[in-house]
C-alpha positions in Angstrom: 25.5 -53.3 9.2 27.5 -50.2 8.8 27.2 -49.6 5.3 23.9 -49.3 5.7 23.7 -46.9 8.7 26.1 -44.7 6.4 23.9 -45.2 3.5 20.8 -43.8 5.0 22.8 -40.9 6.5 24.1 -40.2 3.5 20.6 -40.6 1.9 18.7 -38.0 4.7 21.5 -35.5 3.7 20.8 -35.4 0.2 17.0 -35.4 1.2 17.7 -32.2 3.3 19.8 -30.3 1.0 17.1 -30.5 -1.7 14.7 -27.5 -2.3 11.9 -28.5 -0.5 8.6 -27.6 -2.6 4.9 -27.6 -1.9 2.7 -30.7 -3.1 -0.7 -28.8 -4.6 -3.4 -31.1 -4.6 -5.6 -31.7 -8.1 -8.1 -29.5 -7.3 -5.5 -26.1 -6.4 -4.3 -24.2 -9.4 -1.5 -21.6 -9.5 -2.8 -18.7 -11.6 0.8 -17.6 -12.7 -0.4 -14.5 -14.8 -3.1 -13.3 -11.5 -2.6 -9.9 -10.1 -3.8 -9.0 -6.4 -5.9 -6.0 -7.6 -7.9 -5.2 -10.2 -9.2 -2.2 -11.9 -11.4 -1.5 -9.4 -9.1 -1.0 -6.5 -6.7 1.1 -8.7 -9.2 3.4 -9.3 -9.8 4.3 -5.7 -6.3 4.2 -5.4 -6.2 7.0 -8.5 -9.2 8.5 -6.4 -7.2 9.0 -3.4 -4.7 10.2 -4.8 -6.3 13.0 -6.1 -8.4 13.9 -3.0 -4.6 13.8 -1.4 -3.7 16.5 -4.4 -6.4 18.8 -3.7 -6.1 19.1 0.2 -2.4 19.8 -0.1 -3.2 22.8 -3.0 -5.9 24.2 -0.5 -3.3 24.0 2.1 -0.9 25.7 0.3 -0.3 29.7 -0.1 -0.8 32.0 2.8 1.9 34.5 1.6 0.9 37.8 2.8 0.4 40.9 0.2 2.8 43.3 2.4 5.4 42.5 4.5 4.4 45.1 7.1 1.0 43.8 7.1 -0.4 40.5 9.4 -3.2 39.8 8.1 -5.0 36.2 10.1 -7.9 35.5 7.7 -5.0 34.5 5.5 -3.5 32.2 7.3 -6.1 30.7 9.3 -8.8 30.7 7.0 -11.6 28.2 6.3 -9.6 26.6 3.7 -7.1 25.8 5.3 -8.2 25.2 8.5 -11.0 22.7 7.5 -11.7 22.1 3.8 -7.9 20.8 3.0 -7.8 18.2 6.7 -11.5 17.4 5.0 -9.8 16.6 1.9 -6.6 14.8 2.8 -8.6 12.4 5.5 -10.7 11.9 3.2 -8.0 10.4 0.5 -6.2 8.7 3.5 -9.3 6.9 4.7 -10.0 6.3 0.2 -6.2 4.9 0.1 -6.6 2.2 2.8 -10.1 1.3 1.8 -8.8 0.7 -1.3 -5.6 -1.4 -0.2 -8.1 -3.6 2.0 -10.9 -4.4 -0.5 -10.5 -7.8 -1.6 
């Protein structure tokens, strides 16, 4: 009676300390070789990142031509006040539609 107690103890502790794996069925296949996105989604991904590009270069300058000189329609212009936020909402909203499309 006690070698077989020991026996199955022994026995659950070398079922525990094996790896445990998951059964698939006949019907489940694992697609080694599958990728999550395709072409498609890279694209928009490429897409975004190029509306990204283009607001920061419409954001960027504002240098002025003198030093002595302030000069607001520089700075505060409509490019930079509007069309390069446009632009980079625009590839943020692009970047995360293309990370969610299944």
């Amino acid at each position: 009676m006690g070698e077989s107690k020991s026996k199955q103890t022994q026995k659950k502790e070398q079922d525990s300390s094996k790896p445990k794996t998951s059964a698939t069925t006949p019907n489940q296949s694992i697609n080694v070789g599958e990728v999550t996105y395709g072409m498609k989604q890279y694209r928009y991904v490429f897409i975004g990142i190029g509306l990204l590009v283009i607001g920061f270069f419409l954001m960027s300058g504002g240098n002025m031509p003198s030093p002595d000189v302030w000069d607001e329609n520089i700075i505060y212009g409509f490019r930079r006040t509007v069309a390069a936020p446009i632009f980079l909402l625009a590839g943020l909203i692009v970047q995360i539609w293309a990370i969610f499309k299944i």
